[in-house]
Legacy VTK file of the C-alpha trace (Angstrom):
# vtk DataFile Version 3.0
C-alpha trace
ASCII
DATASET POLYDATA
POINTS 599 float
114.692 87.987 110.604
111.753 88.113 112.832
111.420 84.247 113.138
114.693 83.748 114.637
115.043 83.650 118.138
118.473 83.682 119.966
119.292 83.373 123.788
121.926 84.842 126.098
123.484 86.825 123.198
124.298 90.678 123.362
125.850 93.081 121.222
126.049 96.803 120.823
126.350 99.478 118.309
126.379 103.042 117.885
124.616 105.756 115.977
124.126 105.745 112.627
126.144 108.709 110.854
126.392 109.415 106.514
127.197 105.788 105.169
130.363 105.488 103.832
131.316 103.394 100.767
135.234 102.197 101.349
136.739 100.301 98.659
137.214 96.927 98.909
140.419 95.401 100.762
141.618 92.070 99.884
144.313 90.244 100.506
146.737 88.914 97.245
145.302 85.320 95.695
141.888 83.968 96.581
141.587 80.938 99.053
141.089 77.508 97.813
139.210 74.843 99.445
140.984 71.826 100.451
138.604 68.626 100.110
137.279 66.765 103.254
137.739 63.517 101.472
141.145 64.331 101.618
141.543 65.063 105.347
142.852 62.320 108.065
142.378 61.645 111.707
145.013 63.341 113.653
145.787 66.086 111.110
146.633 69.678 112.878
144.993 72.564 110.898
145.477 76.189 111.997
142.772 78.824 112.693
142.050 82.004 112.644
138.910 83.952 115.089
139.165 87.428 116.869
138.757 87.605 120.604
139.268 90.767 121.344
139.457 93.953 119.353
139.265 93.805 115.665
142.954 91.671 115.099
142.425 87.659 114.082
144.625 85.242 116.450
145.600 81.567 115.567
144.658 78.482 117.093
145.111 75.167 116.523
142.476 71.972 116.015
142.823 68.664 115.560
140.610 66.669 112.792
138.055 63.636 114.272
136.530 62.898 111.061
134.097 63.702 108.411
130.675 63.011 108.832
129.149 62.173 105.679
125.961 64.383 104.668
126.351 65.759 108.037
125.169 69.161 107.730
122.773 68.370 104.483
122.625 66.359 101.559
125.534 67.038 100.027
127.548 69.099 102.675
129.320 67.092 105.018
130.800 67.883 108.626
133.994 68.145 109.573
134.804 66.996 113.511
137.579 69.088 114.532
138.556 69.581 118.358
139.608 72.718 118.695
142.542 74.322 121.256
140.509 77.457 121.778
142.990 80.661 122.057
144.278 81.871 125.868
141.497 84.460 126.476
141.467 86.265 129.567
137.911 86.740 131.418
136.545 88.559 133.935
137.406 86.521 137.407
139.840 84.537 135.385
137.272 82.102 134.131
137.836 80.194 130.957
135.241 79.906 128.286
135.828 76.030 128.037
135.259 75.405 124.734
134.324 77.606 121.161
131.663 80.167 121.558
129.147 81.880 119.931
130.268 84.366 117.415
133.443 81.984 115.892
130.870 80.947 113.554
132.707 81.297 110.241
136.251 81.260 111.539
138.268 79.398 109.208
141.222 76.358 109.488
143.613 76.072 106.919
145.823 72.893 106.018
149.403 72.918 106.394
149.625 74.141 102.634
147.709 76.968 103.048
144.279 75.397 101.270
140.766 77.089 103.269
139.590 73.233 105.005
136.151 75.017 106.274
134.612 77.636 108.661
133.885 76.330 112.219
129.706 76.473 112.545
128.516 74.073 114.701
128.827 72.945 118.261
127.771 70.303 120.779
123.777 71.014 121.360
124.634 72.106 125.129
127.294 73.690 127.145
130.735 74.524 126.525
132.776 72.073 124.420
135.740 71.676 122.056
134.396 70.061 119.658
133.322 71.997 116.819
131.481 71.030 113.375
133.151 72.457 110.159
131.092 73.431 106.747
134.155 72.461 103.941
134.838 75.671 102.095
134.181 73.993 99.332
130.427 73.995 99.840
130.623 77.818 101.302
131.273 78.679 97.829
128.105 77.390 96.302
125.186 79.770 98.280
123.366 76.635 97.893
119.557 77.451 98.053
117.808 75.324 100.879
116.810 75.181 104.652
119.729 74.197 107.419
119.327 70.942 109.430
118.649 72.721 112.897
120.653 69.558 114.387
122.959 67.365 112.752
122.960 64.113 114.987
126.133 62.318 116.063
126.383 58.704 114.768
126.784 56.478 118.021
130.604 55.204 117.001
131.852 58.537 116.031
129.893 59.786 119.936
132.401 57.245 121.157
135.679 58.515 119.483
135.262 61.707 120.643
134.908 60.783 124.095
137.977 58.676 123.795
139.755 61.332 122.806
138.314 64.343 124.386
137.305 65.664 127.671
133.569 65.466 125.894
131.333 62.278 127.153
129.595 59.959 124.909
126.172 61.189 126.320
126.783 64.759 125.482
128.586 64.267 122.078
125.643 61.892 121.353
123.054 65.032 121.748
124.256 66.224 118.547
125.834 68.883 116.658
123.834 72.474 116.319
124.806 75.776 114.107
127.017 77.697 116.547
123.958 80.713 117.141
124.931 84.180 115.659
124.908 86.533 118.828
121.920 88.178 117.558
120.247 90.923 119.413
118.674 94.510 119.612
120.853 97.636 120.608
118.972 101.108 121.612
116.559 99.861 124.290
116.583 98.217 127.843
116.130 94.993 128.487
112.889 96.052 130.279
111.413 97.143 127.331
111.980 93.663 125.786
110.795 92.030 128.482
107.217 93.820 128.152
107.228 93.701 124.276
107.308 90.060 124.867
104.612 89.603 127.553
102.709 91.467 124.987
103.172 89.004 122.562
102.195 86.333 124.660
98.999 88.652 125.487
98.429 88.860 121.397
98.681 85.486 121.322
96.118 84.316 124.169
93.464 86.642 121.777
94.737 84.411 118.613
96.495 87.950 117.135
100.144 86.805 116.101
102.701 88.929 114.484
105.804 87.501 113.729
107.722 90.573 114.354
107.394 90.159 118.362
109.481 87.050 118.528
112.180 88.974 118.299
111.602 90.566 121.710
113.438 88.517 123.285
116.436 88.962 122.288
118.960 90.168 125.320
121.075 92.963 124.462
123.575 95.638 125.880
124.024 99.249 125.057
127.467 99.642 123.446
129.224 102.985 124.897
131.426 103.432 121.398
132.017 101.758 118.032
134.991 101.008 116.143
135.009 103.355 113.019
134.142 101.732 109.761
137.108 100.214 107.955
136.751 97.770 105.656
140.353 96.648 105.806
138.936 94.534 109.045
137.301 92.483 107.117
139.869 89.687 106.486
139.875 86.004 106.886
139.343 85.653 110.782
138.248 88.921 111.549
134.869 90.055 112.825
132.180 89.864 110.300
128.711 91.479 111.054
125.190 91.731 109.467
122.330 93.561 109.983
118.395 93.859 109.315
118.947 97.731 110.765
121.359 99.752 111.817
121.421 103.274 113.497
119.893 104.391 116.849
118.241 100.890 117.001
120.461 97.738 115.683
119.128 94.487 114.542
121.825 92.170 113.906
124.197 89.547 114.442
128.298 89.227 114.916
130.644 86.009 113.649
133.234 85.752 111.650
134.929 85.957 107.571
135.823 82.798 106.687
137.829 84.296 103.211
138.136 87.326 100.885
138.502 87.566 97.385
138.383 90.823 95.870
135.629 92.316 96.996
133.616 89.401 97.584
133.207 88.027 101.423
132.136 84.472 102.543
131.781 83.855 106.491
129.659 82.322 109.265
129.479 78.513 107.947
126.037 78.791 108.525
122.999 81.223 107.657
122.057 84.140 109.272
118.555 84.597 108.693
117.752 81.587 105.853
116.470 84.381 103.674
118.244 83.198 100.156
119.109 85.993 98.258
118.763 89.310 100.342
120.089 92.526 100.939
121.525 92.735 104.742
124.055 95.689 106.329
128.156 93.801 105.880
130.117 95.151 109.119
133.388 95.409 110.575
133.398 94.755 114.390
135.069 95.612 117.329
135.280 92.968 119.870
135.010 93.645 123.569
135.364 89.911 124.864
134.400 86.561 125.159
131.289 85.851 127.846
131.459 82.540 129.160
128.504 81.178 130.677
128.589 77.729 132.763
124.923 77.175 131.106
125.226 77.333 127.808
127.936 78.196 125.374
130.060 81.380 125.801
129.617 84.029 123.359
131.304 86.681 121.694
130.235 90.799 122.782
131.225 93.123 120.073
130.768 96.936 118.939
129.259 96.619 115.424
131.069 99.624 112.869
128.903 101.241 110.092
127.827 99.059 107.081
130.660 98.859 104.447
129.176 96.543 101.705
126.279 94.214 101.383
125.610 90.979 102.591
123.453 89.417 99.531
123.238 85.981 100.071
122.170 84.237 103.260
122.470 80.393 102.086
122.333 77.316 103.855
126.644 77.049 103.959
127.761 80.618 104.066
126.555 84.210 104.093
128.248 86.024 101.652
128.352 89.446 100.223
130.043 92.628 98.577
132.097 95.242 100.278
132.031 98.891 98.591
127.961 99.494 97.378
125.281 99.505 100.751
122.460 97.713 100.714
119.119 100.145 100.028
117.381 101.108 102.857
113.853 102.072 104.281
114.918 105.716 106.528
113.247 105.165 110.502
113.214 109.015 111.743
111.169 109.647 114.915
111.049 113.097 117.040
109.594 112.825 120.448
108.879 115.814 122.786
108.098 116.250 126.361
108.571 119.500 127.775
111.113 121.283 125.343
112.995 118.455 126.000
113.339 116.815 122.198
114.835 113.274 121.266
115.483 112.612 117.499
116.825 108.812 115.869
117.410 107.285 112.839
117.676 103.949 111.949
118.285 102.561 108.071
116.552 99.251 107.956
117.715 96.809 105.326
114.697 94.608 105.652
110.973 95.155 105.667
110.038 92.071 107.802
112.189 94.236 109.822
110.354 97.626 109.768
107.653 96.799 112.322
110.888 95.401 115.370
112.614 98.814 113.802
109.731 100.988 114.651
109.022 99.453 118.232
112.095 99.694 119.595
112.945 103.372 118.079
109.769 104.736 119.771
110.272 102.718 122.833
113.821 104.153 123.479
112.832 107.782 122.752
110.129 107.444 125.407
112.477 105.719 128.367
114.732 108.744 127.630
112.191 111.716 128.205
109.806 109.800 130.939
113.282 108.078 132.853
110.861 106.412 134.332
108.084 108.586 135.039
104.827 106.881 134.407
102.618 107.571 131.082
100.776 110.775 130.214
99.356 110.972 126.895
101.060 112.354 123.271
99.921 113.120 120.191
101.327 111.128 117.331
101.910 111.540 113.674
103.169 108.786 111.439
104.277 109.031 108.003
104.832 106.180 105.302
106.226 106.516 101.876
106.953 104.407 99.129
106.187 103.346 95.909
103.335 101.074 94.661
103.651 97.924 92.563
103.872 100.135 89.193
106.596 102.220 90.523
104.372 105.421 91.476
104.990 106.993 94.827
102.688 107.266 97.756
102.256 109.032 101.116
99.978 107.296 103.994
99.795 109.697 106.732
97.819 109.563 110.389
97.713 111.497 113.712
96.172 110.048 116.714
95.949 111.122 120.841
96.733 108.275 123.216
96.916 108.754 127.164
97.140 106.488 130.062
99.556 103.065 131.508
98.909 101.832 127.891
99.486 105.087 125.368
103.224 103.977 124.876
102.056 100.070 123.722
98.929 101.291 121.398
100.691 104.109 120.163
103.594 101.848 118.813
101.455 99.158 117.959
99.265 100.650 115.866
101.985 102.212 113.557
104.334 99.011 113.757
101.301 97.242 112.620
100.435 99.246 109.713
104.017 99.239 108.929
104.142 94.673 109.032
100.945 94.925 106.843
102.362 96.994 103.820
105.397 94.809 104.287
103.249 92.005 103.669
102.192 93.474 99.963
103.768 92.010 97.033
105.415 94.959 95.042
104.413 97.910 97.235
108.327 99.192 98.700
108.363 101.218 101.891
111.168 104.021 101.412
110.473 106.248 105.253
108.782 106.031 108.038
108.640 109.311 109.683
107.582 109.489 113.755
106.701 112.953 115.741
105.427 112.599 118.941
104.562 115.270 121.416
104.320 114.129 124.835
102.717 115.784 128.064
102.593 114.471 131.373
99.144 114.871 132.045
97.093 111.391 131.332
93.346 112.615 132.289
91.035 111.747 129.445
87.338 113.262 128.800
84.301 110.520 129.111
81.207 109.918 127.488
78.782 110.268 129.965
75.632 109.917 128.138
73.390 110.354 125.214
70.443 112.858 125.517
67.023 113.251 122.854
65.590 116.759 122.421
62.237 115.889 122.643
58.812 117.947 123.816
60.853 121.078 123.938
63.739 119.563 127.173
67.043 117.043 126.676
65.993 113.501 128.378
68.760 110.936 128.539
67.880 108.085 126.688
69.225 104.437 127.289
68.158 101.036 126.352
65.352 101.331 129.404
64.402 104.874 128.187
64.985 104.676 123.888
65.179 107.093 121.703
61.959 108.318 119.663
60.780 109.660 116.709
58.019 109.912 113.999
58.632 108.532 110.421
60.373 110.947 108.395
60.998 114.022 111.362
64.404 114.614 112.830
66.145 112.864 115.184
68.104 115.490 117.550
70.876 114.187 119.897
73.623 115.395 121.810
76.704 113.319 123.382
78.142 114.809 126.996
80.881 114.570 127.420
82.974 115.202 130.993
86.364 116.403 131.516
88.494 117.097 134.362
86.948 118.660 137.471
83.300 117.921 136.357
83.354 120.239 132.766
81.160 119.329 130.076
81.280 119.214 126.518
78.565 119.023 124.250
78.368 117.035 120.771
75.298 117.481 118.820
74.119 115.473 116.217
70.680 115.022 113.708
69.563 112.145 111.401
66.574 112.077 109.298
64.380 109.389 110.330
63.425 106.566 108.081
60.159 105.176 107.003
58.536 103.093 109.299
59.018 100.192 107.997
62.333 99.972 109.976
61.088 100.498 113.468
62.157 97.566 115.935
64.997 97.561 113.904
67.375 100.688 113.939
69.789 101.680 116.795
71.917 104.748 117.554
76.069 103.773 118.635
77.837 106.352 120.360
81.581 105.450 119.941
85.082 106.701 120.553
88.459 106.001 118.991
89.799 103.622 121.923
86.763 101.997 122.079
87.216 100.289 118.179
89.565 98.019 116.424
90.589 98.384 112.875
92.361 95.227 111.646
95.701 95.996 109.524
95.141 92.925 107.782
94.084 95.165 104.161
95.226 92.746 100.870
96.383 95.571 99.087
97.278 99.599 99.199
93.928 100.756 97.886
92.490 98.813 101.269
95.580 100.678 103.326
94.483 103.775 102.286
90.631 103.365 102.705
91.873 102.120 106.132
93.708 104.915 107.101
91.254 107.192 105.630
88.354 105.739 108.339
90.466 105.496 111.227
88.752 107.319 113.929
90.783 108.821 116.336
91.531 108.287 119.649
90.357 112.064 120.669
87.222 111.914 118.128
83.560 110.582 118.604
81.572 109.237 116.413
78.132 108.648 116.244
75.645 106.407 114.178
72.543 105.705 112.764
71.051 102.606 111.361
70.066 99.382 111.127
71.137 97.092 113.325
73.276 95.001 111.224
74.945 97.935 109.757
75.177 99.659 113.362
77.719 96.196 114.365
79.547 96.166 111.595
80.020 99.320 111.164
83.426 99.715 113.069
84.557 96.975 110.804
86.788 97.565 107.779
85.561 93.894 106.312
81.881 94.401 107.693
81.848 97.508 105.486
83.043 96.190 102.418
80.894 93.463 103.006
77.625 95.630 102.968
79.321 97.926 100.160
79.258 94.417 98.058
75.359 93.257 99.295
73.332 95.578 96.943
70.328 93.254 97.794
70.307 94.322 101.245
68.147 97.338 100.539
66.532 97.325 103.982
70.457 98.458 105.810
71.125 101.666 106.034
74.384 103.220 108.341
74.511 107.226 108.681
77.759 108.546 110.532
78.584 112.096 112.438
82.168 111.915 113.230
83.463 115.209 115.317
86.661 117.064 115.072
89.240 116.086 117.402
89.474 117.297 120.738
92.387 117.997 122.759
92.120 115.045 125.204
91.864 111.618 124.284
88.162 110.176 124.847
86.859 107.143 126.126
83.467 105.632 126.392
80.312 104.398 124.039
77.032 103.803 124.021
74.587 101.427 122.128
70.605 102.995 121.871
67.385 101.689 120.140
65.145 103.502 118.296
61.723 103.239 117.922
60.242 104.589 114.807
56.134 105.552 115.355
54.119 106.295 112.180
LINES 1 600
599 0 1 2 3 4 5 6 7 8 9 10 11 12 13 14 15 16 17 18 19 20 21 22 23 24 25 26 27 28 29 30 31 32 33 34 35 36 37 38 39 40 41 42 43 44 45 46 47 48 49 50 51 52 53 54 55 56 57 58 59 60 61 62 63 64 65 66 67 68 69 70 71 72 73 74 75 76 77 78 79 80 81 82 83 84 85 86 87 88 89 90 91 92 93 94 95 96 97 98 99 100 101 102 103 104 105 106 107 108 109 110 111 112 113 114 115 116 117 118 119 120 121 122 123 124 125 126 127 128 129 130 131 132 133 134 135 136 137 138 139 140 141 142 143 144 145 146 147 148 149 150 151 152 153 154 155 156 157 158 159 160 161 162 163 164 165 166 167 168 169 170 171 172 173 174 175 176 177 178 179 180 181 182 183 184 185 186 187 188 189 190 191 192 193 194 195 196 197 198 199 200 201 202 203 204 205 206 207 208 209 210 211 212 213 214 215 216 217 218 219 220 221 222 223 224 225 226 227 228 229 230 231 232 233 234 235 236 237 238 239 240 241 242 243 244 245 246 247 248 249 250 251 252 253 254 255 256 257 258 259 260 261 262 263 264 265 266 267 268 269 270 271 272 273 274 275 276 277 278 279 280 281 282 283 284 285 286 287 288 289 290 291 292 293 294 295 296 297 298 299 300 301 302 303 304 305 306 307 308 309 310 311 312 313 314 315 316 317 318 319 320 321 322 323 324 325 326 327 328 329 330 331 332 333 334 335 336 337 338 339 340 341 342 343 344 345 346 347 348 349 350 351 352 353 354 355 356 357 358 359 360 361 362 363 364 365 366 367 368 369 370 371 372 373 374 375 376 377 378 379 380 381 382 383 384 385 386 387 388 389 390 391 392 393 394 395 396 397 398 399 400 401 402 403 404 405 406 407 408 409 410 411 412 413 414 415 416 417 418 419 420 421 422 423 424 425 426 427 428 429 430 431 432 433 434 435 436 437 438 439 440 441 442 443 444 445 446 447 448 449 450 451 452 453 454 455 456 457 458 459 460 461 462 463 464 465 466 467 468 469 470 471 472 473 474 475 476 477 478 479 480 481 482 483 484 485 486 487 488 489 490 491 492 493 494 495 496 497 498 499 500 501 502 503 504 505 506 507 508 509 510 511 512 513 514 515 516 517 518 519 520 521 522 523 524 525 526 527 528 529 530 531 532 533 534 535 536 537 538 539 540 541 542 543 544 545 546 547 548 549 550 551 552 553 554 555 556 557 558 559 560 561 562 563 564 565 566 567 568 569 570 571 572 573 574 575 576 577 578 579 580 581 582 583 584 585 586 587 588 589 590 591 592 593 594 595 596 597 598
């Protein structure tokens, strides 16, 4: 899911409600393929696509040729020029041509026989011209990659300018998979916008996570959807499928190619290339057709709750089950900002999903309560459950402060992390995520302003210029002050036994506070996501430390502890650690101190 980008699509969808489970609805007979070999320049064939509302209309298209091996080895395309149904448009434009979202609509030969499922159009603009997968091959699921273009063959580039309004040069571009509108519902486009200059920021530092691609997606909030019904789903109708559904939607709309019983084959195309899967299998509501003079036109629709499951996503059809819904991990989040509380819940279908899920939930309860207002600071729990690779159940649970312009992004970053990472493990299944945020407006933090040595009876500060002291074997006493709002102070003392001194020269104190570390979420299994979330320190929390150098720079370091853990021969490192209970502001600020050690 997260790997596939689309442009200028939108959709909406409403909230989530108790999933239904409708039986199946099928028409009488099963549809039977009618073979491309058999098919002739010049022949009509009659389609079927939805325009507006949830009702299929015909249209008619007019065969070019087959294109041997045009989509793959073994699939060929169909060149049909298609009469596109009257649609009425805003201004009275026309959409000139087949848009996004016909994907899967099918043409049928005079006798009735399924010829294919229009998928593919000209690589730019508005056209006509469509490319057909035969039903035939939709039947298979057959397990490999799409072509991303299927080029034109110079002579057939010439027929269809003879014979169309299409010119040689743009017929010669090639043929692409018509894109499913896919796109996120339940957050602005502003938010999208800075999720993705976020990526790009990740990227500059060499951090990539798939799971941002997908911000940028366009989308529109949908005011109402149609309810769920799976007598919709018929050949020609609206056929959508998800990667989440609820308060935030992930997904895509096209259309059913055929029924049989309860089984469903549509789009022509895949959705997500993710072989055999377990994706939300919608009824939608159209709105209307969008054209747009730069690109194709494409379809807007209101997508219903899930009524089956979409379980194969091959390289000629997606196809899937009406009646059982696909299992799902449950997104619930609670943010609060004075009294004022908003709730969601969003089932995701897949966990490469989870970590888009998660951002755009959190994102959309925040824009609610702030409505624009700039960032104070909250204090988050997150909760994870699921079940390991052996089947037993686990709980990973973490609270954390976060204030300023940036709380939102590191707040949501750090759980949609966590959440990509155990999505990453093989066998480990996330089953909830759980959110609850409390938000206030005020965004001052508390500093650390220094570290001072009780020594000869008075606090001195002590820096690199002025280091700390101490004889072998005595007590090191410290404090870290700490200042708040209008010049208050707060006091954090802390006392290590000095070493021998065969370490002097060599040891160093590091005064350190939740924003000022990184822990990496790139753990290989659950025992490392628990240690992980077991060390975390907090955002409100400081920690001091005492030890050897090497230690004292690693020590931040999930990998630079396990590294030391595993050294046994390093006998001369030691690390000693003070961490304090939260406070109730976040803190910023560190400090790095030798230590001389005196006989």
């Amino acid at each position: 899911m997260a790997g596939v980008a689309a442009s200028g699509l939108l959709l909406g969808a409403a909230a989530v409600g108790a999933a239904p489970s409708p039986a199946a609805a099928a028409p009488p007979g099963c549809d039977q393929p009618f073979p491309a070999a058999e098919l002739a320049p010049g022949q009509v064939l009659s389609g079927l696509t939805v325009v507006k509302g949830t009702e299929p209309v015909g249209f008619e298209g007019t065969v070019l040729g087959v294109l041997d091996d045009g989509i793959a080895a073994g699939i060929d395309m169909i060149m049909v020029d298609v009469e596109v149904p009257d649609i009425e448009l805003p201004g009275g434009d026309q959409a000139g041509g087949i848009w996004q979202g016909m994907s899967g609509s099918p043409l049928y030969a005079e006798d009735g026989r399924v010829v294919g499922a229009i998928s593919y159009g000209l690589a730019w603009g508005p056209s006509p011209i469509a490319g057909v997968t035969p039903f035939g091959d939709m039947e298979e699921f057959l397990e490999a990659d799409p072509a991303p273009r299927v080029p034109v063959p110079t002579a057939m580039a010439r027929k269809i300018a003879a014979s169309t309004d299409v010119s040689a040069a743009q017929a010669g571009r090639g043929m692409r998979e018509l894109t499913v509108p896919l796109g996120v519902s339940g957050v602005s486009q502003r938010t999208l916008d800075f999720l993705a200059g976020k990526a790009e920021q990740l990227a500059k530092r060499g951090i990539k996570r798939p799971y941002l691609k997908s911000a940028s997606y366009r989308l529109a909030r949908s005011s109402a959807a149609a309810a769920p019904d799976a007598s919709a789903i018929v050949p020609g109708g609206n056929l959508a499928t998800t990667a989440a559904y609820g308060d935030v939607t992930m997904g895509g709309v096209g259309t059913v190619t055929s029924v049989c019983g309860d089984r469903v084959v549509g789009f022509g195309h895949p959705a997500y290339s993710l072989g055999s899967t377990s994706l939300g299998l919608h009824p939608a509501d159209a709105v209307y057709v969008q054209p747009d003079p730069a690109g194709a036109p494409f379809k807007l629709a209101n997508i219903s709750a899930p009524v089956g499951t979409i379980d194969d996503d091959r390289r000629a059809a997606i196809a899937g089950r009406l009646g059982a819904l696909p299992e799902a991990i449950a997104l619930t989040s609670a943010a609060t900002l004075a009294g004022e509380t908003v709730s969601g819940r969003t089932d995701v279908y897949v966990d490469d999903a989870a970590a888009d899920a998660v951002y755009y939930q959190f994102f959309a309860a925040h824009e609610q309560l702030l409505d624009n207002d700039p960032m104070g600071s909250e204090l988050l729990t997150w909760t994870i459950t699921g079940t390991d690779p052996a089947g037993a159940p686990f709980t990973l649970r973490l609270t954390d402060r976060f204030a300023g312009a940036e709380a939102l992004w590191d707040a949501a970053y750090g759980v949609a992390d966590f959440a990509w990472g155990l999505s990453r493990l093989e066998g480990v299944e996330m089953r909830s995520i759980d959110l609850r945020a409390e938000l206030v407006r005020d965004a001052r933090t508390l500093d650390i302003a220094r570290v001072e040595q009780h020594r000869n009876g008075s606090w001195t500060t002590v820096n690199n210029k002025t280091p700390i002291q101490v004889r072998a074997g005595r007590t090191i006493k410290l404090r870290v002050v700490i200042t708040g709002p209008g010049g208050t102070k707060r006091f954090q003392k802390v006392s290590f036994a000095a070493p021998a001194a065969k370490y002097r020269g060599n040891t160093r104190v590091a005064v350190s506070s939740g924003g000022s570390t990184y822990n990496s979420t790139s753990f290989k299994n659950l025992t490392g996501a628990k240690k992980l979330v077991a060390s975390t320190l907090r955002n409100d929390q400081v920690r001091v430390q005492f030890g050897t150098r090497d230690k004292v720079e690693y020590a931040g370091d999930y990998y630079g502890d396990e590294y030391f853990r595993a050294d046994a021969k390093r006998a001369k490192s030691f690390l000693r650690s003070r961490v304090s209970a939260p406070y109730d502001q976040v803190v910023t600020g560190a400090a790095n101190i030798n230590v001389k050690i005196r006989k």
